[in-house]
C-alpha positions in Angstrom: -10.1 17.0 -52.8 -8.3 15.1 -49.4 -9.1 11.7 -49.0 -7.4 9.5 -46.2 -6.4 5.8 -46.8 -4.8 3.7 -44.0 -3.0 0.6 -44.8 -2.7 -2.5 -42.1 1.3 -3.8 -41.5 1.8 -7.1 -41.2 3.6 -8.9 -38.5 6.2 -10.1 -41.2 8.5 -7.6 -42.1 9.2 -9.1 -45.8 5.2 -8.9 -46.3 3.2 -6.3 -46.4 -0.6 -5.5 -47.3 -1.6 -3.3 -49.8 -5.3 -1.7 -49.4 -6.3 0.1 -52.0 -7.6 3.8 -51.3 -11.2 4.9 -51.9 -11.4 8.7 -53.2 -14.4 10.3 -54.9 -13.9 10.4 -58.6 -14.1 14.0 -59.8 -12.9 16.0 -62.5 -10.4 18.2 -60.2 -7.1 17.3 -59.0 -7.2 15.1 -56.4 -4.4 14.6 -53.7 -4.2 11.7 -51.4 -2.9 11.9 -47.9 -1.9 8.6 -45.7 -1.7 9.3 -42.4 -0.3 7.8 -39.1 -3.0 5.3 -37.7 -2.0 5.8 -34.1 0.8 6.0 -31.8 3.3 4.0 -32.2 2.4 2.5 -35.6 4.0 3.3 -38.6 3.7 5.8 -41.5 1.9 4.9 -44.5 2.3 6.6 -47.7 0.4 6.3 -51.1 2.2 4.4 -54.3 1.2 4.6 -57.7 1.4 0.8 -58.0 2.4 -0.8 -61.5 2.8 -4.7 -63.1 6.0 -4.0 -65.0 5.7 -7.3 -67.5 4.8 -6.5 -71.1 2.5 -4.7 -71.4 2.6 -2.5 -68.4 -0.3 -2.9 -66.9 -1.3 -0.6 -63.9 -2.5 -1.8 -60.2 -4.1 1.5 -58.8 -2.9 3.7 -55.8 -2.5 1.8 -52.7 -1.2 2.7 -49.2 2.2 1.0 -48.4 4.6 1.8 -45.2 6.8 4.1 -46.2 10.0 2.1 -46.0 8.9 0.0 -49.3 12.0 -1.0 -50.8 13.0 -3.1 -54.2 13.0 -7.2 -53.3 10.2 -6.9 -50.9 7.0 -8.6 -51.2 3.9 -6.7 -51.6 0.5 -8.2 -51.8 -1.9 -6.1 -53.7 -5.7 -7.3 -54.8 -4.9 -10.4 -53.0 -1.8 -11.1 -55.0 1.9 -11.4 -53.9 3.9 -9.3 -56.1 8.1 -8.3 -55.8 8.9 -4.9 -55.9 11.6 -4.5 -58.7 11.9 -0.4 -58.6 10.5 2.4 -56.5 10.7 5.9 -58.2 10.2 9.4 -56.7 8.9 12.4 -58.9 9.2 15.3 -58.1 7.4 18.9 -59.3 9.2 22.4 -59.2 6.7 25.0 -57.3 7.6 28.2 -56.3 11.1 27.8 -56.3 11.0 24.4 -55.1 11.5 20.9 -55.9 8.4 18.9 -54.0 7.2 15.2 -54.0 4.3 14.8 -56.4 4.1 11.1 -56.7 5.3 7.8 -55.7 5.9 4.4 -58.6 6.7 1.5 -57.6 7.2 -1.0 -60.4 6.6 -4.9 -59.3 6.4 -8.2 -60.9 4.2 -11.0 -60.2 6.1 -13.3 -57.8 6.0 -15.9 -60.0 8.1 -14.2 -62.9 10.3 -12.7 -60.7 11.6 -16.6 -59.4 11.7 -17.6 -63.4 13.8 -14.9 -64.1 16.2 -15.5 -60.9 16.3 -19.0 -62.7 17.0 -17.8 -66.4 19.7 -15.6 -64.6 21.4 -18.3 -63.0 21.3 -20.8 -65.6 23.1 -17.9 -67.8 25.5 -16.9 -65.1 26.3 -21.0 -65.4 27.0 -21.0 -68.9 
């Protein structure tokens, strides 16, 4: 099954919105494809979107631009998160080595600035 999802880009380049994608739930396989909006917007792609703080606890698939990179902010279900690692898997076929999916592993922006200050109160010491 295809589904489309769009995502909207924020005027801020350090924030971006995260809309979650709506897919029929089936038994099959199911691919999703983010597409180009219009001309002259950007590309979305679709991110397998975890909270990384004990225990793992996972966000859903969401459509983010495809230049997400660790340190930005991400808001997803209304909630500013940091991304801390962005992962690419990848699936031999035929010979091949293609994409099969996305991760990106975030923490809530609130433990992200406790550990920046645990850091740097160990860095002083």
């Amino acid at each position: 099954m295809m589904a489309c999802c769009t995502g909207h880009y924020s005027s801020l380049s350090h924030l971006r919105s995260a809309q979650p994608c709506s897919y029929p739930r089936t038994a099959q396989v199911q691919t999703i494809v983010c597409k180009k909006r219009d001309k002259g917007e950007r590309d979305f792609c679709s991110y397998h979107v975890t909270l990384i703080t004990p225990p793992p606890k996972n966000l859903g698939i969401h459509c983010l631009p495809l230049n997400t990179q660790c340190g930005e902010t991400v808001t997803v279900k209304g909630e500013p998160y940091i991304v801390s690692a962005v992962t690419y898997r990848y699936q031999l076929r035929k010979g091949k080595y293609e994409p099969c999916q996305t991760r990106l592993d975030v923490l809530s922006a609130g433990r992200y600035l406790v550990n920046l200050y645990l850091q740097n109160l160990l860095d002083q010491s």
